[in-house]
ZAMARGU-4260 file (C-alpha; in steps of 0.2 Angstrom, whole numbers, plus 5000, padded with zeros to 4 digits):
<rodrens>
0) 3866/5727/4646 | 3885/5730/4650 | 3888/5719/4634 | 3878/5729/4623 | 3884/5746/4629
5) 3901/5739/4625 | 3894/5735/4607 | 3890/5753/4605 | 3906/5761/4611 | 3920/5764/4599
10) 3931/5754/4613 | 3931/5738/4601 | 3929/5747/4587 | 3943/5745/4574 | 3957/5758/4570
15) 3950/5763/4555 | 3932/5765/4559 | 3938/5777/4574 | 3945/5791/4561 | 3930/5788/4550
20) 3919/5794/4565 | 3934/5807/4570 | 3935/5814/4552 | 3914/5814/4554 | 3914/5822/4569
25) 3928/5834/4567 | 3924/5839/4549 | 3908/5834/4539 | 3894/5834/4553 | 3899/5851/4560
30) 3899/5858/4542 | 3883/5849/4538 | 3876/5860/4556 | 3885/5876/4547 | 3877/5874/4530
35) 3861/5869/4539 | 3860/5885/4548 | 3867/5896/4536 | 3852/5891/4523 | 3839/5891/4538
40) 3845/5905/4547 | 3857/5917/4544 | 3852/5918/4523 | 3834/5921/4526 | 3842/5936/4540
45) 3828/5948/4535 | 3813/5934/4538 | 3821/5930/4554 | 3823/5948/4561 | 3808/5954/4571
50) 3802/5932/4570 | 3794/5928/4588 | 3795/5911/4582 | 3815/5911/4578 | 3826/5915/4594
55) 3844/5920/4596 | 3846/5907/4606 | 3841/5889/4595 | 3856/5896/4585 | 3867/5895/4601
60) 3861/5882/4606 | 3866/5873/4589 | 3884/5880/4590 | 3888/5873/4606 | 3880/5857/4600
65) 3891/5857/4585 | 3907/5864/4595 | 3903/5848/4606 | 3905/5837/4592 | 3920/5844/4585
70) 3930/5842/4603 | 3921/5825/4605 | 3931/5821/4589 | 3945/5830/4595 | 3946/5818/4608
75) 3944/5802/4600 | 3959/5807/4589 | 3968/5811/4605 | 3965/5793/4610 | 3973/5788/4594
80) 3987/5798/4591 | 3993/5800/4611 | 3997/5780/4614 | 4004/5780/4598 | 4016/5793/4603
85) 4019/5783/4621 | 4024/5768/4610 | 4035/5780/4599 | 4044/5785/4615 | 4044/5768/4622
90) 4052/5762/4605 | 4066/5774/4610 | 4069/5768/4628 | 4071/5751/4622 | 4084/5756/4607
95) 4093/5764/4622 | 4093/5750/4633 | 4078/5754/4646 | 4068/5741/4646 | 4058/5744/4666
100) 4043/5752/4657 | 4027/5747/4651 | 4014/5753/4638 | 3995/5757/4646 | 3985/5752/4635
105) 3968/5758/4635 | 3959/5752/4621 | 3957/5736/4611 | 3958/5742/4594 | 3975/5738/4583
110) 3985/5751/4593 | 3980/5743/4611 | 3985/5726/4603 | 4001/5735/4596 | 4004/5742/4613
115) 4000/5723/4622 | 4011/5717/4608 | 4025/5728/4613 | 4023/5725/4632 | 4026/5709/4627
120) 4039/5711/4619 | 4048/5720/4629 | 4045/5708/4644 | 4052/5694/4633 | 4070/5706/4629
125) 4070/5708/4648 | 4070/5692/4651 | 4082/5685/4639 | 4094/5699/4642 | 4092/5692/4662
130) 4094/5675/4657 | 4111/5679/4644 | 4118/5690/4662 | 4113/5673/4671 | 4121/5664/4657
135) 4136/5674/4658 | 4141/5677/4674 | 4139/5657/4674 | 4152/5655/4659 | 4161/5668/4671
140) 4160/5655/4682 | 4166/5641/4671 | 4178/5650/4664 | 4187/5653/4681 | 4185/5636/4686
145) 4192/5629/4670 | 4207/5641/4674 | 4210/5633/4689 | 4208/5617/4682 | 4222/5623/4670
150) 4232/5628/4682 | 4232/5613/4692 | 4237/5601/4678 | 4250/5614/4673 | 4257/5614/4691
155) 4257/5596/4694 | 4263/5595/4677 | 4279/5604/4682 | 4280/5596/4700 | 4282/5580/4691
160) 4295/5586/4682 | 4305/5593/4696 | 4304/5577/4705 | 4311/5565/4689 | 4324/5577/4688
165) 4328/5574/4706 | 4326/5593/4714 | 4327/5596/4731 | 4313/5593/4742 | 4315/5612/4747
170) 4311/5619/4730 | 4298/5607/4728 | 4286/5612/4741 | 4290/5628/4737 | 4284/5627/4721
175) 4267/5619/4727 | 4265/5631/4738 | 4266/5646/4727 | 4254/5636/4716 | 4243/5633/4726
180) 4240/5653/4733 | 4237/5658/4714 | 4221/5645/4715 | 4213/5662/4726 | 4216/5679/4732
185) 4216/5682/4749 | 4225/5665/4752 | 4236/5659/4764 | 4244/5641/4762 | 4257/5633/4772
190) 4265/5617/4775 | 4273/5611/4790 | 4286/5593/4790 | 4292/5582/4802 | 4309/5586/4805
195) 4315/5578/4821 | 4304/5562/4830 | 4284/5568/4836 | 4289/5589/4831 | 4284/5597/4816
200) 4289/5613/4810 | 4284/5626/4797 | 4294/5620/4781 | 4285/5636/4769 | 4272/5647/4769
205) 4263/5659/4759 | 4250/5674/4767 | 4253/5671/4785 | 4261/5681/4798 | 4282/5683/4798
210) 4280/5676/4817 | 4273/5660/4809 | 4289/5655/4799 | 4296/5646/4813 | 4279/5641/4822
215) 4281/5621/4828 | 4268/5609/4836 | 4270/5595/4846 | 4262/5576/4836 | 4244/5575/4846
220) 4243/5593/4854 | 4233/5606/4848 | 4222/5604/4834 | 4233/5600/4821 | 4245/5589/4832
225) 4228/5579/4833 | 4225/5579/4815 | 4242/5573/4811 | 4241/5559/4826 | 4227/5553/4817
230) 4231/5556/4799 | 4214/5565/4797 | 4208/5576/4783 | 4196/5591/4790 | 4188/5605/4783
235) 4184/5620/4791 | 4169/5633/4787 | 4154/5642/4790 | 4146/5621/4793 | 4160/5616/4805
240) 4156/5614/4822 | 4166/5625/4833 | 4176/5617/4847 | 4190/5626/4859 | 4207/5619/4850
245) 4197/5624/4833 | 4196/5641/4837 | 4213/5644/4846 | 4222/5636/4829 | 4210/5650/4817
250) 4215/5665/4831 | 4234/5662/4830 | 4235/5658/4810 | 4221/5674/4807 | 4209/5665/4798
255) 4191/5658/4798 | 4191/5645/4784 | 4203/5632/4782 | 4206/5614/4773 | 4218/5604/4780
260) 4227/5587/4774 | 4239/5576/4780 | 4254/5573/4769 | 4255/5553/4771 | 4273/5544/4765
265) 4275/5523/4768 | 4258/5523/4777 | 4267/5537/4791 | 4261/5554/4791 | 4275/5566/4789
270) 4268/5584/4788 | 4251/5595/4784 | 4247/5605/4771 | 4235/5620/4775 | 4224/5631/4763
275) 4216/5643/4772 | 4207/5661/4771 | 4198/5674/4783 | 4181/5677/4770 | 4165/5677/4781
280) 4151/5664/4781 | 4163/5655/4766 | 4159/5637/4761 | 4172/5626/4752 | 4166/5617/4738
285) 4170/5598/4733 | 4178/5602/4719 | 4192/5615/4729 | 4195/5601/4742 | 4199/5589/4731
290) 4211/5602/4721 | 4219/5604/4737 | 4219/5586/4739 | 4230/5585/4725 | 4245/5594/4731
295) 4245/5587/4743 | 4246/5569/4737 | 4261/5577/4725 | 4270/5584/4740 | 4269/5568/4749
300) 4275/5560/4733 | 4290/5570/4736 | 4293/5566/4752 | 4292/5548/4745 | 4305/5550/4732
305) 4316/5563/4747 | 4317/5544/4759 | 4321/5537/4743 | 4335/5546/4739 | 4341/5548/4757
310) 4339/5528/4759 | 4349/5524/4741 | 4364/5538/4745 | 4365/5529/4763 | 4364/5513/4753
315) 4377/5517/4741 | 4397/5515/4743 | 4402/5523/4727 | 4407/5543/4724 | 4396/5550/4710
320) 4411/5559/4702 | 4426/5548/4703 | 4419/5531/4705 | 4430/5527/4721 | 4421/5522/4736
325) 4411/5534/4745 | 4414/5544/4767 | 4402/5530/4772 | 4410/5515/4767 | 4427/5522/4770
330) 4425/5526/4789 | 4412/5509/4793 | 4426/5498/4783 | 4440/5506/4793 | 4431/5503/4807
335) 4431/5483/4802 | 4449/5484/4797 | 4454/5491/4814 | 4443/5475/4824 | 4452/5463/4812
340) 4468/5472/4816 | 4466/5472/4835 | 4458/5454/4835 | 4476/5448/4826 | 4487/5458/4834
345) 4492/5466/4816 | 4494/5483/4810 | 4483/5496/4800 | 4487/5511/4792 | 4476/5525/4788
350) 4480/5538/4772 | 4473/5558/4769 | 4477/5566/4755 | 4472/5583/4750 | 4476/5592/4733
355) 4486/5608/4732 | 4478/5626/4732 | 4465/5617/4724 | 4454/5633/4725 | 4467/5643/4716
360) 4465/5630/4703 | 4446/5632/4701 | 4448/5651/4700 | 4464/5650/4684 | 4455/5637/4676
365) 4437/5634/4679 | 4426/5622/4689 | 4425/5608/4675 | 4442/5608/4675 | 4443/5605/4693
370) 4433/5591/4692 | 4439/5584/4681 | 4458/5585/4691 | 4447/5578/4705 | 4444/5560/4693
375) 4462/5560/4687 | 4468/5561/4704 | 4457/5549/4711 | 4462/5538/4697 | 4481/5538/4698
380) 4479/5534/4718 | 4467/5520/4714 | 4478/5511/4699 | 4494/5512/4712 | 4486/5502/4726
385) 4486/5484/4730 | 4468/5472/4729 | 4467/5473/4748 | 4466/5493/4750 | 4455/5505/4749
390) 4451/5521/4740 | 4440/5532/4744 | 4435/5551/4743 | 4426/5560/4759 | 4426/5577/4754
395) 4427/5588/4738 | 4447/5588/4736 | 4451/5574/4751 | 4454/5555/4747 | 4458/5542/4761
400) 4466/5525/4759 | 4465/5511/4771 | 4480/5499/4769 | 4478/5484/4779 | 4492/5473/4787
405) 4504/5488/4783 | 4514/5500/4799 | 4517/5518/4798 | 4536/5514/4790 | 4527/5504/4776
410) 4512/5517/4774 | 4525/5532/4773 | 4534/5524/4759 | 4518/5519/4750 | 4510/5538/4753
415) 4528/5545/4746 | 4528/5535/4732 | 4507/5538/4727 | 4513/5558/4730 | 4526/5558/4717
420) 4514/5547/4708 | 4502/5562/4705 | 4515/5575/4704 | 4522/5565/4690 | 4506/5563/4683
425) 4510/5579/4675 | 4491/5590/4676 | 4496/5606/4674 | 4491/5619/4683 | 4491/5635/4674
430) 4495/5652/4675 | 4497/5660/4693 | 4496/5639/4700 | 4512/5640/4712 | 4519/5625/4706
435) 4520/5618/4686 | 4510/5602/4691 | 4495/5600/4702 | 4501/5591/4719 | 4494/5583/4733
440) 4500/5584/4753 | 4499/5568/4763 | 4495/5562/4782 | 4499/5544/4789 | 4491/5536/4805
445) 4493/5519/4811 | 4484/5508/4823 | 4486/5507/4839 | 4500/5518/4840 | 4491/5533/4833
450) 4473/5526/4841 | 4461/5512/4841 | 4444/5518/4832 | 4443/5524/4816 | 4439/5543/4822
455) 4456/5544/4832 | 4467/5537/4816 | 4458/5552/4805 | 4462/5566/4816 | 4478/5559/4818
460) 4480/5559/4799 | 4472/5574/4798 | 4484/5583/4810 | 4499/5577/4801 | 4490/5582/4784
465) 4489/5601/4791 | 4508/5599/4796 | 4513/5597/4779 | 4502/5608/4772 | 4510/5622/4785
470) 4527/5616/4779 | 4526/5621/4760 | 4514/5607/4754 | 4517/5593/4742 | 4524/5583/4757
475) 4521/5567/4767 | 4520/5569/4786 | 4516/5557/4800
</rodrens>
């Protein structure tokens, strides 16, 4: 029954065939009525007045019949024309960019299908502008991390650098320091070295308190002192179990987060580097760890190449700048020279030379050219010396000779003769240098008479050095 009153409604019925029965209804039946009553009643009016079978009211009757009609179309129009205006404004929603509304649709003629079609539409804009926000707030994503990516290799990049061209372990970790705070905002990074045996002590940092600059922890103490015992990577979040020395170390550096690694040299671990930050209910992700990870691995490469260093300079016995032996060697080979002497009751003298207002030199004529006076002098002292002595430099302007099987008599003469040597020499000193050639002043010592270890004989010779240095320099004094 319900199938076949749907068969007779104009709710399946097509577009078309809905303004055929609104033309119908609205035009041509209601002036089929009018023509109907005009020829029937109103141009026979003198039959029908005084009629007892015609009455007023069969003609009202059939004008509110025919007024019926003509709303009944009025209405079916209505139900065409008012969704297509709702698509219309729809239409303009969606060129400006609403797209959170829907078309009712009413009917299952073409406009209810146009209506479901744009519902449908609509939905699927919605969707793919969602899925191109999604899609670009993940290429945000990407984007950032590929910047950091970037920024890593850049940064190792120029810490490898610094370390082949033999920079200071200072500037180093500074360097990695300040690279590794751009990784985030909000950041704090520090890195703490051992500097004397089971002590380790704040080397840089970046976003902690000024109080921390200095802070120092004890090997095994404390949460970090157990860390670096151990040599143990941790990693400290919203998943970390809480414990008493964890949350004393985030109360005193102010934060919540924090991943923490040991910087390991020759198997020993020599400091920690720390990348922390105070965000709440934060999680690190494997990828930051192992950027972190990184630094660190560079810094203890540094370290590394800083023992290195330290163990070839105390390795080496040469100067760098005038190819004479270097402090070291000088003072532990007087040191032998003095046990020989003693043990064969022989003397041993002991030479300091200083050069002349040597400061007043660098200012007239520059610091290459005070070098470069530095090597001359150096070389004139060495070429004038037998196969048995020694040569060396200990400080920028200061050379010491260690003449074995010689006494203070025969060490004066020789330190005379190696003055007037340089003197003769002839380096000029310039304009405004007190004397026309750059000079050197002289200090003998001899053993035992002036002392029996190698630290007495130097400030024996040093004492004498400052004598004739107080008596108008370019002297010899013992």
């Amino acid at each position: 029954m319900a199938g076949f009153i749907k068969k007779l409604s104009l709710v399946p019925a097509g577009l078309r065939y809905k303004l055929t029965v609104a033309f119908c209804l609205m035009s041509f039946i209601p002036l089929a009525i009018c023509v109907y009553l005009f020829f029937n009643y109103i141009f026979p009016f003198l039959n029908i007045i005084g009629d007892p079978n015609v009455e007023l009211k069969d003609v009202s009757a059939v004008l509110v019949i025919t007024i019926v009609i003509a709303l009944l179309g009025f209405k079916i129009v209505k139900d065409i024309v008012s969704p297509i205006i709702d698509m219309a404004i729809k239409a303009k929603d969606i060129a400006k960019g609403d797209l959170s509304g829907n078309i009712n649709v009413r009917s299952e003629d073409e406009i209810g299908e146009l209506g479901s079609t744009l519902n449908v539409l609509t939905r699927r804009i919605r969707e793919n502008m969602d899925e191109l926000r999604s899609y670009g707030e993940r290429t945000k994503e990407i984007n950032v991390e590929i910047s950091k990516k970037v920024l890593v290799l850049s940064s190792l990049l120029q810490v490898s650098s610094l370390m082949t061209q033999g920079s200071p372990l200072d500037e180093t970790t500074k360097i990695v320091v300040d690279k590794i705070a751009q990784l985030s905002d909000d950041s704090s990074v520090f890195l703490m070295l051992s500097e004397e045996k089971d002590m380790l002590t704040m080397k840089v940092s970046h976003g902690l308190k000024d109080e921390l600059s200095s802070f120092r922890l004890k090997r095994g103490v404390g949460y970090l002192g157990k860390l670096m015992a151990e040599n143990k990577t941790a990693v400290v979040d919203r998943r970390s179990k809480s414990s008493a020395d964890m949350d004393e170390f985030l109360k005193v550096f102010g934060l919540k987060n924090c991943v923490l690694f040991p910087v390991v040299a020759h198997g020993i671990g020599f400091g920690l580097l720390g990348f922390g930050n105070p965000a709440t209910d934060f999680e690190y992700k494997d990828d930051d760890v192992e950027l972190i990870k990184l630094f660190a691995k560079q810094i203890a490469i540094a370290v590394e190449n800083e023992l290195l260093t330290n163990k070839a300079k105390e390795l080496a016995i040469k100067d760098e700048l005038t190819g004479l032996y270097n402090e070291k060697f000088i003072l532990n080979r007087l040191e032998e020279e003095i046990r020989r002497a003693v043990l064969y009751q022989r003397p041993c003298s002991f030479l300091l030379f200083n050069i002349d207002d040597l400061n007043l030199y660098r200012d007239i004529n520059g610091e290459l050219a005070s070098e470069e006076t530095i090597k001359k002098i150096g070389k004139v002292i060495e070429s004038n010396i037998t196969e048995v002595d020694r040569v060396g430099r200990l400080t920028g302007d200061t050379f010491a000779v260690i003449l074995p099987e010689k006494n203070k008599k025969q060490a004066n003469t020789i330190a005379e003769a190696l003055r007037q040597r340089v003197e003769a020499f002839g380096i000029s000193g310039g304009q405004g240098y007190p004397r026309n050639f750059v000079t050197v002043s002289g200090g003998v010592s001899e053993n035992p008479i002036d002392g029996v270890t190698a630290d007495e004989l130097i400030k024996k010779a040093s004492a004498a050095l400052n004598d004739a240095k107080s008596r108008g320099k370019n002297l010899v004094n013992s």
